[in-house]
Residue, then its C-alpha position, 0 to 999 in steps of 0.5 A: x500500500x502506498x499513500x500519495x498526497x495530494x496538497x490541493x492548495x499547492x496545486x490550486x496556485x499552479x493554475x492561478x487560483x490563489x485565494x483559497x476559493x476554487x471555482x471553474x471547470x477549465x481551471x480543475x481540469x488544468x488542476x487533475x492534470x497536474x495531480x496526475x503529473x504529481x502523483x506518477x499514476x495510480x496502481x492496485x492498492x494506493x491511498x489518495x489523500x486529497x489535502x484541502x487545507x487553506x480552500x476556504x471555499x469551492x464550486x459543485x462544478x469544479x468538485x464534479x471536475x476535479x474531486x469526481x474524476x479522481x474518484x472514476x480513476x479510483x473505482x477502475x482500480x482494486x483496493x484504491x480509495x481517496x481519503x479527503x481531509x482538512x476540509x472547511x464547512x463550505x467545502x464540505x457542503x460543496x463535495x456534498x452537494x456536487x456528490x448527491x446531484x452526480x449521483x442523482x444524474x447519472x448512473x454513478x454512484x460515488x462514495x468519498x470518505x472524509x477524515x476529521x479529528x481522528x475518525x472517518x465519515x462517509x459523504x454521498x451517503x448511498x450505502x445502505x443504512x446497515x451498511x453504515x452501521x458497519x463502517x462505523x466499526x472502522x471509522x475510527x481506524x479499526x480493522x474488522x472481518x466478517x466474523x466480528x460483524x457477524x457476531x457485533x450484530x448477530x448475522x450470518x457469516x455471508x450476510x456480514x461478509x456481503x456488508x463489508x464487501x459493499x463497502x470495499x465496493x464502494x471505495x470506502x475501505x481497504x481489504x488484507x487477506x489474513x488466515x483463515x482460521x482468523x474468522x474469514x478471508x478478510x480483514x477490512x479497514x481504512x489506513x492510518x493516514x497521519 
């Protein structure tokens, strides 16, 4: 697993955006492509950290653009997800908003997980509510197989297993395998990140 970071600030001044507020297609499209340049690339297994420390405030359409298109290169891949942090309440709002109305339009169904305070959260909230429930066993950083849901919540193995794998589906958690007299196939989790 590696862990690639990406300072969307830095690369927001590359383009001329240099007040904190992102706004406009043309500019996130110039932006991904620099990020791509700036990352070498994803393969199988990277972690995405989407730094939006110093964007005070961003439109649905640059989100769409920038945030959105990561996320398509992010599902193509096994065991790849994004992790955005040091978000500000408008920018929250604005992911949010440009999530849900991609969601609605189109046959997409994004899910981007948000980190805040030492504890991970689901934005574009299209999984399940039991679903949910299981990831709150690993928002906090826990690692869990389907034997442990099974048990914390009184399932079956399948069922449990039939959860997390939405949620590794989803690009919401990451997946090791470990032995099989541990409880299943197994263990789900998101990295640690600091």
């Amino acid at each position: 697993m590696r862990i690639k970071k990406l300072d969307v600030a830095s690369l927001s001044r590359q383009v001329d955006l240099r007040d904190g507020v992102l706004v406009l297609r043309p500019m996130a499209k110039k932006m991904f492509e620099l990020s791509q340049a700036a990352l070498g690339g994803l393969i199988s297994d990277d972690i995405v950290v989407c730094d939006l420390e110093n964007i005070i405030d961003c439109s649905s359409s640059f989100v769409d653009e920038f945030l959105l298109t990561w996320q398509r290169a992010i599902c193509e891949l096994k065991n790849t997800m994004m992790i955005l942090t040091n978000m500000s309440e408008d920018v929250q709002y604005a992911v949010e908003s440009a999530l849900n109305q991609r969601n609605r339009i189109s046959n997409e169904n994004f899910t981007l997980i948000n980190y805040v305070s030492g504890h991970f959260e689901v934005l574009g909230n299209k999984l399940e509510k039991n679903t949910l429930q299981v990831f709150e066993l690993v928002s906090d950083g826990s690692h869990i197989s389907a034997r442990e849901v099974a048990e914390r919540f009184g399932l079956e193995l399948n069922s449990a297993g039939n959860r997390l794998k939405k949620l590794y589906d989803a690009h919401a958690v990451i997946r090791i395998e470990q032995s099989a007299d541990a409880g299943g196939k197994f263990e789900y989790y998101i990295p640690n990140i600091e």
